[in-house]
N, C-alpha and C positions, 0 to 999 in steps of 0.2 A: 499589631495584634498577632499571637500566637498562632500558627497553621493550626487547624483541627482536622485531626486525621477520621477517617470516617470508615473505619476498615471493622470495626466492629459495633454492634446494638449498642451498646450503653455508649458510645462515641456520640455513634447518629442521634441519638435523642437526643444528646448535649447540643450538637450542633442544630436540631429546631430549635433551642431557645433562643436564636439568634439570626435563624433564619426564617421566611414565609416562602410556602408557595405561592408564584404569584400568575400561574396561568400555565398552559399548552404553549409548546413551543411551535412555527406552524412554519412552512416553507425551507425546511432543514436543506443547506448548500453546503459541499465543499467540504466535507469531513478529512479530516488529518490526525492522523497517529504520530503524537508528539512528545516523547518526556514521559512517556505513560498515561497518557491521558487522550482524549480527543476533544480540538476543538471545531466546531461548524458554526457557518452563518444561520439565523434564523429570525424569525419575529414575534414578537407579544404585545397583544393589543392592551391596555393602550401606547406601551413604554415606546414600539417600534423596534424595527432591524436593529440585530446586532452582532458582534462576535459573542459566540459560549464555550465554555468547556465545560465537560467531565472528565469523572474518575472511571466510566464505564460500569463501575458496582455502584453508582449511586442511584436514584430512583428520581435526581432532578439535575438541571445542568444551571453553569454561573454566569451572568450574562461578564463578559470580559471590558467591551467596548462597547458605548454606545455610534452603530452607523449611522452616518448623511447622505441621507440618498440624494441622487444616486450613485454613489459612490458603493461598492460591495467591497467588502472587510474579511481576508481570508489569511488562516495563521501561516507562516513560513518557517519558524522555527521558535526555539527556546533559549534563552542565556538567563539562568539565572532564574530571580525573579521575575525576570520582563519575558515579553513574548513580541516576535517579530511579525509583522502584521504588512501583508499585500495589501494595498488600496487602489482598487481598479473603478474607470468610469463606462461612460457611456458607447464613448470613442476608441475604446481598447488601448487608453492610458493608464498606466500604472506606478505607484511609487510605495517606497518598502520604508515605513513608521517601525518606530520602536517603541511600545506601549507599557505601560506599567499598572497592571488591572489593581494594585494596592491601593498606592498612593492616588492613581489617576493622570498622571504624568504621559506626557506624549511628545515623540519628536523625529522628525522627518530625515531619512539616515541619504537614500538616495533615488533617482529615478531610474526604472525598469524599463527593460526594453520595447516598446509599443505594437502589442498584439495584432490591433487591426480588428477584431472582435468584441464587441459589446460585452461589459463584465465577463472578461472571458479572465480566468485565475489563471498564470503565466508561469509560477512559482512551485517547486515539489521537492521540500523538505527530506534533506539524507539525515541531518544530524548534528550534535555537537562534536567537534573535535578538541578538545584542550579546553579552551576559553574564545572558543569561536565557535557560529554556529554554519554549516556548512546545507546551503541549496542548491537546486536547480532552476534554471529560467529560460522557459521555450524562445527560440527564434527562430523563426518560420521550420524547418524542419528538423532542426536538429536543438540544442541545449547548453548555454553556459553554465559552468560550476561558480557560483557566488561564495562571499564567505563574508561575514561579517562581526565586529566586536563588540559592536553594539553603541560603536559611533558613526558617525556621517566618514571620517578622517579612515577608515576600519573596513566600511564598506565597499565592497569593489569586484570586479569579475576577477576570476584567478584561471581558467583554461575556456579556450572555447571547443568548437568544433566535438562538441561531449552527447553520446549517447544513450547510457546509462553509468548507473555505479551505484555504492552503496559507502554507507560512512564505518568506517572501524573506529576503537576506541583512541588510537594514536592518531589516525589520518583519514582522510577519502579516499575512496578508489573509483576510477572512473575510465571508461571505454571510451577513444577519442578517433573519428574516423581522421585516417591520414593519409590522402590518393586512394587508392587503391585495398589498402590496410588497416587496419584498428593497432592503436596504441593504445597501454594503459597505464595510467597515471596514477600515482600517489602525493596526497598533498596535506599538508598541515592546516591548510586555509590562507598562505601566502603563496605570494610570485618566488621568492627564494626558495623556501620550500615544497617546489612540488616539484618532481623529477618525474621520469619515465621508466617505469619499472619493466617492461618487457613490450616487442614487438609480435604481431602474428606471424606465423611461419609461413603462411601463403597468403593470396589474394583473400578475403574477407570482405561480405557486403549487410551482412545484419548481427545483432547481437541481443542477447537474453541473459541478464544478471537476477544474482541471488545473493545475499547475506548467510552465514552458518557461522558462529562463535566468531573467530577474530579473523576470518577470509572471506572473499568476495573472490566467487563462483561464473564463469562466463562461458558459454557455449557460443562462439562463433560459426557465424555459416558463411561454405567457400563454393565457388560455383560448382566444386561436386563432393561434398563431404563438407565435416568441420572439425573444429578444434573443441575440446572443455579444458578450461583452464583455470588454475584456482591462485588467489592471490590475494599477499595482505598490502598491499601496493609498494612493496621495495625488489629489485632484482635477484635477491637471493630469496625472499618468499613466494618468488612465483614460479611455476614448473605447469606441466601440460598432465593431465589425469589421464585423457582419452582420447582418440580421433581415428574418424572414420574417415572414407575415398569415397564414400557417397553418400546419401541419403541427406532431406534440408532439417535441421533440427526446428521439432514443434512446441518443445516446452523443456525446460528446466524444474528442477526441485532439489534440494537437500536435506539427506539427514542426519545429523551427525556432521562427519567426516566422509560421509558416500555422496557423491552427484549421481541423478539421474539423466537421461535423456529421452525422450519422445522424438523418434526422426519419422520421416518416411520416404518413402523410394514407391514406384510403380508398383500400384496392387498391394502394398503393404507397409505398415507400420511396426516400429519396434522400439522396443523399451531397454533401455540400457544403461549399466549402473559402471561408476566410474572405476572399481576394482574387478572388473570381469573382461577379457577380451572378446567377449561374440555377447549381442543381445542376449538380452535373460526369456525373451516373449517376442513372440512377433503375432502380429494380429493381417489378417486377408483383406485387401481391399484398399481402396484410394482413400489421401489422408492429404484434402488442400490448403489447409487451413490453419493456423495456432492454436491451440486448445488449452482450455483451463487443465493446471495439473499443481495440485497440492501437496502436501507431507500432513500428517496428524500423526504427534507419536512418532513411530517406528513403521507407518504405512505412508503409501501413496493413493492418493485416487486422480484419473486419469481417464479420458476420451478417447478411442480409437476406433475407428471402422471393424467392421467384420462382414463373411457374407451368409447370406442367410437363401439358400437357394439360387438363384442369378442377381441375387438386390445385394448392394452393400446397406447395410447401416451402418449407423454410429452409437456405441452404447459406453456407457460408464462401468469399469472396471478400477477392481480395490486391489491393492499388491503389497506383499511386501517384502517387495523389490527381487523374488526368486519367479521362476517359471509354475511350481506347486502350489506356492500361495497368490498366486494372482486369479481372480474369478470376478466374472461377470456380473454385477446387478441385473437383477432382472430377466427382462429377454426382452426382444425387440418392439412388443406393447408396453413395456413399463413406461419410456418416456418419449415426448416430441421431440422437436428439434432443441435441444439444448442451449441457452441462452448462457450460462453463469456455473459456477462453483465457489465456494468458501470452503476454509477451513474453520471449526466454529470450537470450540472445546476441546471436546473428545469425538466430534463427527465432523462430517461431511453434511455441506448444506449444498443441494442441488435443485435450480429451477430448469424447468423447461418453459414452453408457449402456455400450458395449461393449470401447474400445480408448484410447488415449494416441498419440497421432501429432506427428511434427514437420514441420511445413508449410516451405517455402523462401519468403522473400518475394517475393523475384524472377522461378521459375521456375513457383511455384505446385507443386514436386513434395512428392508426399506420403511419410513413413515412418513406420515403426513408432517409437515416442518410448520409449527406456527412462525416462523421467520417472514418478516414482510417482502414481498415481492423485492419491491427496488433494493430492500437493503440484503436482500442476498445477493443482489448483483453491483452495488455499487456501494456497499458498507463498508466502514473500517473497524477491526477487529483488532484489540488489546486487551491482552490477558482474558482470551474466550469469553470476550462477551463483544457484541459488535453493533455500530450505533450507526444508523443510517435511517432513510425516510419511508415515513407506512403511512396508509393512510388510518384517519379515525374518526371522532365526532365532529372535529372542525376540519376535516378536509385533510392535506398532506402533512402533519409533524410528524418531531424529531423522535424517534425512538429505539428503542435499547433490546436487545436480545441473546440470551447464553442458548438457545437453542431449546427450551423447555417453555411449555405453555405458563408457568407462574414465572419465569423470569425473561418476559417479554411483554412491553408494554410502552406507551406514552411516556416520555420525559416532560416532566414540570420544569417551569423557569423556577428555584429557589434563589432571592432575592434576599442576601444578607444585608439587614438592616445597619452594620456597623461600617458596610462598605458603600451603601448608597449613594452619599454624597461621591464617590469617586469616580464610581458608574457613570452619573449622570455629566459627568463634566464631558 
């Protein structure tokens, strides 16, 4: 059958003639930003768990796979028309199917490495490279790079010792701890082709990666100071943007072609952008922690201590990226201990312990955010609109939000009647 694209009103209508709603989606797991889409686990009474996707603009999501409990079904990536699918048990077993939601087609590519934790998902999706699709799969504390073709013969680990990276359109790029040092790799999704694109320059013991058009973004932290480094994972794409003698870096962001950094040092934190030599802001006060720090646009928003008489707090501050345009939300009543941050459209979505707010970048004004609790802190967001779990009439489903009270709501299971039989196999 034809794809029906559902990008406009007279589409969607076409596409009801062929489809039903067929319920609330309820128990929403595991969201993943894939191919442009999101798929998550969830359930529909009386069909039972499954894998879904969305298009994130649609108002229903497609059930992909029908799950066997207990077995829990969480996507790994894209090839094509298929979609690679984790299948984890009770025993924190795992093995990576290759599913084909058209036809109904299923087939067992290879076994993952065993969690040790009950339905615990092991698997974190960078990307397709070429005609491969390239992941991550946790092992106890650190990360293999997988890649696969979408055969059993295709499937395989390609580096280990990995911990982070992001996938470019030619290759992955990947931070690989080595003694003492971080390496970083470039890989095609083979053992032949993945080389070692550059060394860190000193001792290195943690790392914070970013994506920005065709590089991958890395701020290294060294026992006193660190590196940013930016890279399309070959030796001559990689060069060093920025590095300090001290302070631990506490977040990353990109905009454009600019890195940010968030460090701190004793008594104070400071914001610093990759084409300037001395921080752009420094803010007063102890800063122990990682903190949510975003891009929207041509802004940042960002966490940092301040002191407010002999108290530090910690408040939310919007920038963009100069010392003049950076200003405070609020004052030190506006929010509790901060829990989360998103980047949602054209705002800032902010929880704390008590409320869900939508921040404006530019003006710094504050509102009430119809965004559901959890999915402002553990939603996935594609193309400004982000799908993650709220609750509703029947308890916890899956639901969809652009940050504005009519386009936030409930996801229905839409159950296309010409793919049924496929579903249900």
């Amino acid at each position: 059958m034809k794809r029906i694209s559902y990008c406009a009103v007279g589409l969607a209508a076409l596409a009801w003639a062929t489809a039903t709603a067929a319920g609330t989606i309820n128990q929403p797991r595991n969201p993943r930003a894939i191919g442009g889409k999101v798929y998550f686990t969830g359930s529909v009474t009386p069909s039972g768990p499954g894998l879904y996707v969305t298009d994130a603009a649609m108002q229903s999501a497609r059930r992909v796979f029908r799950s066997e409990p207990p077995l829990v079904d969480t996507a790994a990536g894209e090839l094509g028309t298929r979609v690679l699918v984790e299948r984890s048990d009770q025993f924190g077993r795992g093995t990576l199917w290759s599913i084909d939601p058209v036809g109904g087609g299923r087939e067992q590519l290879a076994p993952l490495p065993s969690s040790g934790l009950p339905d615990a998902p092991r698997t974190q999706p960078l990307g397709p490279v070429g005609t491969r699709s390239l992941f991550l799969v946790s092992v106890n504390s650190w990360q293999q790079l997988w890649s696969s073709d979408d055969t059993a013969v295709g499937t395989h680990v390609v580096l280990d010792d990995v911990y982070a990276g992001c996938a470019l359109p030619q290759r992955g790029v990947v931070a690989r701890r080595a003694g003492s040092r971080f390496t970083v790799w470039g890989s095609d999704g083979t053992l032949a082709g993945s080389t070692q694109a550059f060394a860190t320059m000193q001792d290195t013991y943690r790392v914070h990666a970013r994506r920005s058009g065709a590089f991958c973004y890395f701020v290294f932290a060294r026992s006193a100071g660190w590196e940013l480094w930016r890279s399309d994972g070959t030796a001559n794409g990689s060069n060093v943007l920025a590095q300090s003698t001290d302070g631990t870096p506490r977040g990353l962001a990109v905009i454009g072609s600019v890195a940010y950094v968030i460090d701190a040092v004793p008594q104070r934190a400071r914001l610093w952008r990759s084409d300037a030599v001395q921080p752009v802001r420094s803010h007063d006060g102890d800063f122990f922690e990682d903190a949510p720090f975003e891009a929207v646009g041509n802004r940042l928003a960002y966490f940092a201590p301040y002191l407010y008489g002999s108290q530090t707090w910690t408040g939310l501050f919007v920038s963009d990226g100069t010392a003049a345009g950076t200003q405070q939300v609020g004052n030190r009543f506006t929010f509790g201990p901060i829990r989360c941050a998103m980047a949602l459209g054209s705002t800032f979505v902010v929880a704390d312990i008590e409320r869900v707010s939508n921040v404006d970048p530019v003006t710094a004004f504050l509102t009430p955010s119809p965004v559901p609790e959890y999915m402002a802190c553990a939603g996935t967001v594609v193309n400004g609109v982000a799908v993650g779990s709220g609750f509703g009439v029947t308890g916890e489903e899956a639901w969809r939000s652009d940050g504005s009270e009519a386009g936030t709501y409930a996801l229905q299971e839409a159950r296309d009647l010409l793919f049924v039989s496929a579903f249900e196999r």
